[in-house]
C-alpha positions as CSV (number, residue, x, y, z in Angstrom):
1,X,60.0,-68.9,-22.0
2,X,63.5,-70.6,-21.0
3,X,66.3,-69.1,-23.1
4,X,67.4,-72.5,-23.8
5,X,64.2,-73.6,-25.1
6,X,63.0,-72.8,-28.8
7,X,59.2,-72.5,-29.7
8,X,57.2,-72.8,-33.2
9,X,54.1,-72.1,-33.7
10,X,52.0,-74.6,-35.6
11,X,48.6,-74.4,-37.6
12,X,47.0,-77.4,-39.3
13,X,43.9,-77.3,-42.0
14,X,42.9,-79.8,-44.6
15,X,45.0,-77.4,-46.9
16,X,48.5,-77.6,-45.1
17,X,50.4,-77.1,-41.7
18,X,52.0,-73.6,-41.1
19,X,55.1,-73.2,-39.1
20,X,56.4,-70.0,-37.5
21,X,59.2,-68.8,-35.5
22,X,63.0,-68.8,-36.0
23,X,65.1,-69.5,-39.1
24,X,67.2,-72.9,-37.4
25,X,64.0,-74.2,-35.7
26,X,61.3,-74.5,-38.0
27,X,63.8,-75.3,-40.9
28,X,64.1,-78.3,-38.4
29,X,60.3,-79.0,-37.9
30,X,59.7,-78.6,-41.3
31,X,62.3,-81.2,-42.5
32,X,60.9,-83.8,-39.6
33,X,57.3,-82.8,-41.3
34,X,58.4,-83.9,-44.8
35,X,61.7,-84.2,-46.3
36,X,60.5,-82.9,-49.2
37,X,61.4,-79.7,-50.8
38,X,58.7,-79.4,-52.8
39,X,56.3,-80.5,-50.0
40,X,58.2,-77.4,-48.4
41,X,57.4,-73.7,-48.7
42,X,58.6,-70.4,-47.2
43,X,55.7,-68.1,-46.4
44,X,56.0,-65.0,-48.5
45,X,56.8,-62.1,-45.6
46,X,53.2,-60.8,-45.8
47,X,51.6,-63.9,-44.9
48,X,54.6,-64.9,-42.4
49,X,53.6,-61.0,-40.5
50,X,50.1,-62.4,-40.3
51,X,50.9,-65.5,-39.3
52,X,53.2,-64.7,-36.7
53,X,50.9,-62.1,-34.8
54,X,47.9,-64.6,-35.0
55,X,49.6,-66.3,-32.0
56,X,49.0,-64.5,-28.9
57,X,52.0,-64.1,-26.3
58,X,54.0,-66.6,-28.6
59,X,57.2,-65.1,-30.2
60,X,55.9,-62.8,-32.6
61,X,59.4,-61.6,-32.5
62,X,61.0,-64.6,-32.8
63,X,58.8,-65.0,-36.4
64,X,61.7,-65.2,-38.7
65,X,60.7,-67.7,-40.3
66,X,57.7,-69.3,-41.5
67,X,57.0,-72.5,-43.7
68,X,53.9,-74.0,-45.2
69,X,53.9,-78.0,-45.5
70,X,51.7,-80.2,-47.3
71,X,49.5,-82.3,-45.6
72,X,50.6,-85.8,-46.4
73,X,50.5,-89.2,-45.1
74,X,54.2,-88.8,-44.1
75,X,53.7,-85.0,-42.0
76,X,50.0,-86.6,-40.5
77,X,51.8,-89.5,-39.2
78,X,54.3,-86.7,-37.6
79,X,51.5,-84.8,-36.3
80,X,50.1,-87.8,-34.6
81,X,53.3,-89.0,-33.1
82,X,54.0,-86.1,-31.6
83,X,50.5,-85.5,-29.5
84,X,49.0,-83.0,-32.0
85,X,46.2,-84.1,-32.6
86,X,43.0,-81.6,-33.8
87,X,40.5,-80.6,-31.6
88,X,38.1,-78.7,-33.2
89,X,35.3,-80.3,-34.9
90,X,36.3,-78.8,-38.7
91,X,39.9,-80.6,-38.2
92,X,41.7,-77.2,-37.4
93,X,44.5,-77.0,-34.7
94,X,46.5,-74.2,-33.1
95,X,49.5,-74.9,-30.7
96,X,52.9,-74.6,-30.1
97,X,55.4,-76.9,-30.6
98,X,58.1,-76.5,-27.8
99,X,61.6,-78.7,-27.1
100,X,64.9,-78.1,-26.4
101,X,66.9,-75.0,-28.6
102,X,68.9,-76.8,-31.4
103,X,67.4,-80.1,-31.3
104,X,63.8,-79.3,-31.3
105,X,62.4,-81.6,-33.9
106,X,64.0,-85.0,-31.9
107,X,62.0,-83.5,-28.4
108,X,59.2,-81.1,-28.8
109,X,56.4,-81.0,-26.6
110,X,53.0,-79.2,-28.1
111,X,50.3,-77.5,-26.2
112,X,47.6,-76.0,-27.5
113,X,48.0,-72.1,-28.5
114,X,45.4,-69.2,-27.2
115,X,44.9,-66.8,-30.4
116,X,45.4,-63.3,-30.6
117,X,42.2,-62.3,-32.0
118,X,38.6,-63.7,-32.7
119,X,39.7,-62.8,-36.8
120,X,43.3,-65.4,-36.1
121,X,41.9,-68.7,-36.7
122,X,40.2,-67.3,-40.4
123,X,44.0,-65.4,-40.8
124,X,45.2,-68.9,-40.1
125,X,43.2,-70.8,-42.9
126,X,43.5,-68.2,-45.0
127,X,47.1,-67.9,-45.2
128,X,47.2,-71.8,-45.6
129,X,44.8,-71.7,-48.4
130,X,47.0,-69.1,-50.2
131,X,49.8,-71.3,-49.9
132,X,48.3,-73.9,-51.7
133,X,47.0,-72.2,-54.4
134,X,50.8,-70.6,-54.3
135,X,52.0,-74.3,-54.5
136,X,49.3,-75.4,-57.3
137,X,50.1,-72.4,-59.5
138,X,53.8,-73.8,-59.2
139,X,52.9,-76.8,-59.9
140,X,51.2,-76.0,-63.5
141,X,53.9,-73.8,-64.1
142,X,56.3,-76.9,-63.9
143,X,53.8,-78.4,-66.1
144,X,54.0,-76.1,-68.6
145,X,58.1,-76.1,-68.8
146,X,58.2,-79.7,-68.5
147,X,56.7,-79.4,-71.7
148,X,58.8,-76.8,-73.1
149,X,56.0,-74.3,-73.5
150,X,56.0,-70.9,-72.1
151,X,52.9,-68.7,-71.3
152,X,54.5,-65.9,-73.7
153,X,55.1,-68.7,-76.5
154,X,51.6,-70.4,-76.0
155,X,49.9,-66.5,-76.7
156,X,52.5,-65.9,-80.1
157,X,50.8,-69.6,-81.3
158,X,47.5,-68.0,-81.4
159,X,45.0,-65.6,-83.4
160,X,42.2,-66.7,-80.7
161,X,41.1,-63.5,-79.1
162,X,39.6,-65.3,-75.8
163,X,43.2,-67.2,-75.4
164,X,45.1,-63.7,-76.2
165,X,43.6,-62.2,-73.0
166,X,45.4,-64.1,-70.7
167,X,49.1,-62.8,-71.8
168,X,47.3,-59.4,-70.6
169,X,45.9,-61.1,-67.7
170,X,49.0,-62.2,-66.5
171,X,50.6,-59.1,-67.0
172,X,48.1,-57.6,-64.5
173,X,48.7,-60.3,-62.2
174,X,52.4,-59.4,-62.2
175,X,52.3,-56.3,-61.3
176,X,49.5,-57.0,-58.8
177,X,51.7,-59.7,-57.0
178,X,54.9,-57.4,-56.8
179,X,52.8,-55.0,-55.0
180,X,51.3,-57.0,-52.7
181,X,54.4,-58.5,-51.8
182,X,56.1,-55.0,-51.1
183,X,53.0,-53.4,-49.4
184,X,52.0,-56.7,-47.4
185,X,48.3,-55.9,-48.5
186,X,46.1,-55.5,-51.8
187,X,45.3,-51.6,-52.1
188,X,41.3,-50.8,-53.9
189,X,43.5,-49.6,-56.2
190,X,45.5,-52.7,-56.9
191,X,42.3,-54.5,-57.0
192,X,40.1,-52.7,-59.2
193,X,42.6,-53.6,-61.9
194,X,42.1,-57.2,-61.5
195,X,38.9,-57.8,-60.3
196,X,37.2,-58.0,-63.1
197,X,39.6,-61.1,-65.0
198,X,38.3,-64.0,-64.0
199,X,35.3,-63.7,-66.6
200,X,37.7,-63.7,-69.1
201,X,40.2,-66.3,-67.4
202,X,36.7,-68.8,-67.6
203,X,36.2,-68.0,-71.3
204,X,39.8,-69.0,-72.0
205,X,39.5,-72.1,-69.3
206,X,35.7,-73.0,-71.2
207,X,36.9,-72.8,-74.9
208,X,39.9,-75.3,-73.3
209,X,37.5,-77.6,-72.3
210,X,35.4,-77.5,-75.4
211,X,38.1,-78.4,-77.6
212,X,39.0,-81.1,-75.5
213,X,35.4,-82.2,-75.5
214,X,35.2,-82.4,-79.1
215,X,38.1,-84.5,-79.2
216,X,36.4,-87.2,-77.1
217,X,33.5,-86.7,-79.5
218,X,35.7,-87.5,-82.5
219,X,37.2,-90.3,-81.2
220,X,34.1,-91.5,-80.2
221,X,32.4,-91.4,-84.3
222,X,35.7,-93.4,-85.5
223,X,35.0,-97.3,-86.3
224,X,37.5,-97.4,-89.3
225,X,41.6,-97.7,-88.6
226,X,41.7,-94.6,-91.6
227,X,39.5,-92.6,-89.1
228,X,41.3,-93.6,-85.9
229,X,44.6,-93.1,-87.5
230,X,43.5,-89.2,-88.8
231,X,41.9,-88.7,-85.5
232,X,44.3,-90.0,-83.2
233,X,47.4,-88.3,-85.6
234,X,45.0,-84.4,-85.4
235,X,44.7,-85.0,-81.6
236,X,48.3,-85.9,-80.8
237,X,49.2,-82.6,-82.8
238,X,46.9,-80.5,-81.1
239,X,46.9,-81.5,-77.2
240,X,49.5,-80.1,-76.2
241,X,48.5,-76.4,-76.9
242,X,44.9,-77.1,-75.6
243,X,46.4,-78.5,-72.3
244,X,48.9,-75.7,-72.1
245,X,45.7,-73.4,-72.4
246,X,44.4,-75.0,-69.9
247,X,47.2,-75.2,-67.3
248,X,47.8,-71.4,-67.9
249,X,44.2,-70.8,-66.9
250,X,43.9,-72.8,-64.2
251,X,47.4,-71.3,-62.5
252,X,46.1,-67.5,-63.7
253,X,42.8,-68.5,-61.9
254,X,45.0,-69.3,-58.8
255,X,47.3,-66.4,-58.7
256,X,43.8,-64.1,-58.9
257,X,42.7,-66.2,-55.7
258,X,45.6,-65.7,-53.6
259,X,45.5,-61.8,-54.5
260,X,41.4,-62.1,-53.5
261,X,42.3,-63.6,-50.4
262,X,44.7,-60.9,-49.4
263,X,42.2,-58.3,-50.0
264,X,39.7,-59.6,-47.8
265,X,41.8,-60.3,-45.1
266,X,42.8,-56.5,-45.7
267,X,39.0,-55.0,-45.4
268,X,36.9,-57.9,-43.9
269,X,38.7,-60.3,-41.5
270,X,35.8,-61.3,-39.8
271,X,34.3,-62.4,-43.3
272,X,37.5,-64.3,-44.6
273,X,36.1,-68.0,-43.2
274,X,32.9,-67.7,-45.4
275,X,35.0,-66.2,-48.5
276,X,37.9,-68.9,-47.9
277,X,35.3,-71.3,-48.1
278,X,33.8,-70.2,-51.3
279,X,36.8,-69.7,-52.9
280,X,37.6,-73.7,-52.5
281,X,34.5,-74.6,-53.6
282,X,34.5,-72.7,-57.0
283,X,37.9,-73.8,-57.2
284,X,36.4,-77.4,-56.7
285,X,34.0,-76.9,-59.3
286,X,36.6,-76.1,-62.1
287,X,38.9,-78.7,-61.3
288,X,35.8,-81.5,-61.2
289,X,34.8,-79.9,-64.6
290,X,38.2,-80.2,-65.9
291,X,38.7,-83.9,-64.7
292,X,35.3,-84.9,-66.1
293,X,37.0,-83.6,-69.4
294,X,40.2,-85.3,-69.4
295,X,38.6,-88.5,-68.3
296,X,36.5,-88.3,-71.2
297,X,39.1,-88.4,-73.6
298,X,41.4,-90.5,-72.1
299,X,38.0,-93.1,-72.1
300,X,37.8,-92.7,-75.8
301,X,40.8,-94.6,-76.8
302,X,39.1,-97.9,-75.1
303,X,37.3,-98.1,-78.2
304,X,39.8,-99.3,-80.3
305,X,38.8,-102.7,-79.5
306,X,36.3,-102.2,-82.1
307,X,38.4,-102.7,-84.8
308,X,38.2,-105.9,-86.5
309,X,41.3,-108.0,-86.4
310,X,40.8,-108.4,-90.2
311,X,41.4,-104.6,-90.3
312,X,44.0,-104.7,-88.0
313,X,45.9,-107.1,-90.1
314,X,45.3,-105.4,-93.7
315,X,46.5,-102.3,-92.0
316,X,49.7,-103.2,-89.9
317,X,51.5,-100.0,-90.2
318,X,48.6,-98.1,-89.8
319,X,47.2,-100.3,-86.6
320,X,51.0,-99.6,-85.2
321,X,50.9,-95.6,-85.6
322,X,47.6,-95.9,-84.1
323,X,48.8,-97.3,-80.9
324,X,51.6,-95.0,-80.9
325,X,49.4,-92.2,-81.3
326,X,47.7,-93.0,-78.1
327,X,50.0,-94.2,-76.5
328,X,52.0,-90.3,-76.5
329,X,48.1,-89.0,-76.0
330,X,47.8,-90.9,-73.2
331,X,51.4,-89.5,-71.9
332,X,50.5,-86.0,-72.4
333,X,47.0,-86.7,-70.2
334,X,48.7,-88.6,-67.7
335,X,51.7,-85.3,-67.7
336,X,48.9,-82.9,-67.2
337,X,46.7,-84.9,-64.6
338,X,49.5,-85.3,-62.2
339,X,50.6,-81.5,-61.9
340,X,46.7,-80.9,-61.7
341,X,46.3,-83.6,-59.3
342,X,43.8,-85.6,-60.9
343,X,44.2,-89.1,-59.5
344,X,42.8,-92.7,-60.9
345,X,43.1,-91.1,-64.3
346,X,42.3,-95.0,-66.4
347,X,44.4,-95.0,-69.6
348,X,45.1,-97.8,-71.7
349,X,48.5,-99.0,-72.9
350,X,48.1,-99.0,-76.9
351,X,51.5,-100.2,-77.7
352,X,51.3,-102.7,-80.6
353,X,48.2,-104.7,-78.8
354,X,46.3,-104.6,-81.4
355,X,48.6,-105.7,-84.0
356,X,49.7,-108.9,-82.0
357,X,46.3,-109.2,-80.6
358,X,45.1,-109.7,-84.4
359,X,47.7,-111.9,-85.5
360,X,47.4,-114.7,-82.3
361,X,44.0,-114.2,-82.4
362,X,43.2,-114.8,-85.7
363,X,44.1,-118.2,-86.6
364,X,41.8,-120.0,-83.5
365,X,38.9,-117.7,-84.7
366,X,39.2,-119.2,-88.2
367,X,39.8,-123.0,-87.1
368,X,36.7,-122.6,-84.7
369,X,34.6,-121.3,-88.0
370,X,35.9,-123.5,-89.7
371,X,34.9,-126.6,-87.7
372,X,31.4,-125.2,-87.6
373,X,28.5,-125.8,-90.1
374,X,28.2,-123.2,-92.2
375,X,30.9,-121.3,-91.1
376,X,31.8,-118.5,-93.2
377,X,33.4,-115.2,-93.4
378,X,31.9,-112.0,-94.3
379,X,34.1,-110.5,-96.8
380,X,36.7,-112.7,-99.2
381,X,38.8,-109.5,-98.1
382,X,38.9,-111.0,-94.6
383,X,38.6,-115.1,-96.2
384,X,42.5,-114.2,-97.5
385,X,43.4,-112.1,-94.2
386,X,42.8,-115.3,-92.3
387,X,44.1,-117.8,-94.6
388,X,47.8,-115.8,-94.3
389,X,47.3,-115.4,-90.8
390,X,49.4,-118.2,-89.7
391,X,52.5,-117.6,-91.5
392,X,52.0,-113.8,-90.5
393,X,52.1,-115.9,-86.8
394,X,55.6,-117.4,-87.9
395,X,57.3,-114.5,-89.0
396,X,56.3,-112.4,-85.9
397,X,59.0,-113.7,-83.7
398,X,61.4,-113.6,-86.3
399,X,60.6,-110.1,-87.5
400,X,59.0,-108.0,-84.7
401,X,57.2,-105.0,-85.6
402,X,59.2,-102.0,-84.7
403,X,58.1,-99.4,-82.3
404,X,57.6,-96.1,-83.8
405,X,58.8,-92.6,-82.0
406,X,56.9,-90.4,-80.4
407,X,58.2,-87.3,-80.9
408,X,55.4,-84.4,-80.5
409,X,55.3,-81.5,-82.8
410,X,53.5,-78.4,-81.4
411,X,51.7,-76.1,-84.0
412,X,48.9,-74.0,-83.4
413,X,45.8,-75.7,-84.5
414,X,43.6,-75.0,-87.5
């Protein structure tokens, strides 16, 4: 290769693109991909020493560097400009990105790369896939400080056994990572003392998911405003540890992946494609069960159209915490389903709709019974809700209801 001319290896998979060669050129390629620092990762130095010698004859000693990108509209649109384009029916490319030293990412040329071994490409995929997980487990962990919450102050919060585990999972996983990252490889040794956690990383994930369950259920018995108002106050208290057991889960469950990867890359390369593969797909499965749960809940609160604007009215203060209630739920699902990724996540904006609703509603509805034969109102309750409607109309826009705050107090539930 010309002195004057620089070289980085590239690797794309539905998981991420990898970059590899020196510091000042794939810093280069990797800005052009995204600008994005968070779209932007440096490979640890075990996976940049197998990614590096995957490509055969390229500069395995010019691997300095290494960077894992996210696949996004932005880097695709990249890829495409620049002629790299995948060729393999899974979507999978290998190549080498080639331009001018120093100004690479304005005039690089790519050509597809030959591979040092048959075991390369699944090297290639797997070290992507690790990357993401990598990026995910971040991700949750961002969650979790967003919300001021801690993994060692989430276990102190809690008698549950099951959830207690994971403070000794993560432990584990600590000291398994620090090894692997000094050693470049997961020992039997290393292994043995994690292998066996994700049975108990699924019981914690489970009882998560039941408790998030059951508040869909509860929401979905209330008709009264009391018994929205107590259920919407218990599950505004209570989300936020449930989701913060969930998120620490879900990023332990990760962290044990990208340690599982590494091991079979260690003692069976030529079975890494198969095991990559099944990895995503139980990872899949968790995050689809997950979803199905948050969507669940967040659904619940759509039934709050079932309370009569006669109740509404005879309970203003209570119809207003109600929407303020779900309105922070809805925050706190909406927090959560972004760092996990869930998208078209439907949730309703609460915020003093049904209280205004009732009160413009609620004079039509009783001129139209009124103009009717035999109109008439079930309760005399409602008769003397209605009759006051109208001068509850009036004052509105001289007296607007006030928005509540909505502050979230954590406590360990009952």
């Amino acid at each position: 290769m010309d002195t004057d001319e620089a070289a980085v290896g590239v690797y794309q998979h539905e998981n991420g693109i990898l970059l590899v060669g020196t510091s000042v050129d794939v810093q280069a390629l990797a800005e052009r991909f995204d600008a994005s620092s968070k779209n932007t990762v440096k490979l640890t130095p075990d996976l940049l020493l197998a990614a590096g010698a995957a490509f055969q004859g390229f500069c395995v000693a010019q691997a300095q560097s290494g960077r894992w990108v996210k696949l996004t509209a932005e880097s695709a649109t990249v890829l495409r400009q620049a002629g790299i384009t995948a060729s393999t029916k899974d979507g999978m490319l290998a190549g080498v990105a080639r331009g001018p030293a120093g100004s690479i990412a304005a005039h690089l040329r790519f050509k597809p790369a030959v591979l040092a071994t048959p075991a390369a490409p699944m090297v290639l995929a797997a070290t992507v896939t690790a990357m993401a997980f990598r990026q995910a487990a971040k991700d949750m962990t961002d969650y979790l400080q967003e919300i001021d919450l801690k993994v060692e102050q989430l276990l102190a919060e809690t008698r549950n056994t099951e959830v207690s585990r994971l403070r000794g999972i993560s432990l584990a996983l600590d000291e398994a990572t620090r090894i692997h990252e000094q050693l470049g490889t997961v020992s039997s040794t290393t292994w043995s003392k994690i292998q066996g956690d994700s049975t108990d990383l699924h019981i914690a994930l489970s009882s998560a998911l039941e408790h998030l369950r059951g508040f869909a259920d509860d929401a979905g018995t209330a008709v009264s405003s009391s018994e929205f108002s107590s259920v919407t106050g218990k599950i505004r208290s209570q989300l936020p540890f449930w989701l913060a057991v969930l998120s620490t889960a879900i990023t332990l469950q990760d962290r044990l992946a990208v340690l599982e990867i590494a091991r079979v890359t260690a003692t069976a390369p030529l079975e890494l494609d198969n095991h990559r593969a099944a990895i995503e797909l139980a990872r899949a499965d968790r995050l689809g069960g997950v979803s199905r749960a948050v969507r669940s809940l967040a659904g619940a609160f759509h039934r709050l159209d079932l309370l009569t604007n006669g109740e509404k009215l005879r309970h203003p203060r209570r119809s207003t915490q109600i929407d303020a209630n779900v309105n922070t739920i809805n925050a706190q699902l909406a927090a959560f389903a972004h760092h996990a990724r869930l998208e078209n996540l439907a949730l309703i904006d609460a915020r003093n709709r049904s209280w205004r609703g009732a009160v413009g509603e609620v004079p039509k509805a009783a001129r139209d019974k009124a103009k009717a034969l035999g109109a008439r109102v079930t309760t005399a309750g409602e008769q003397a809700v209605l009759d006051m409607a109208a001068r509850i109309e009036d004052k509105r826009r001289q007296d607007p209801p006030t928005d509540p705050g909505s502050d979230v107090t954590l406590r360990d539930p009952e």
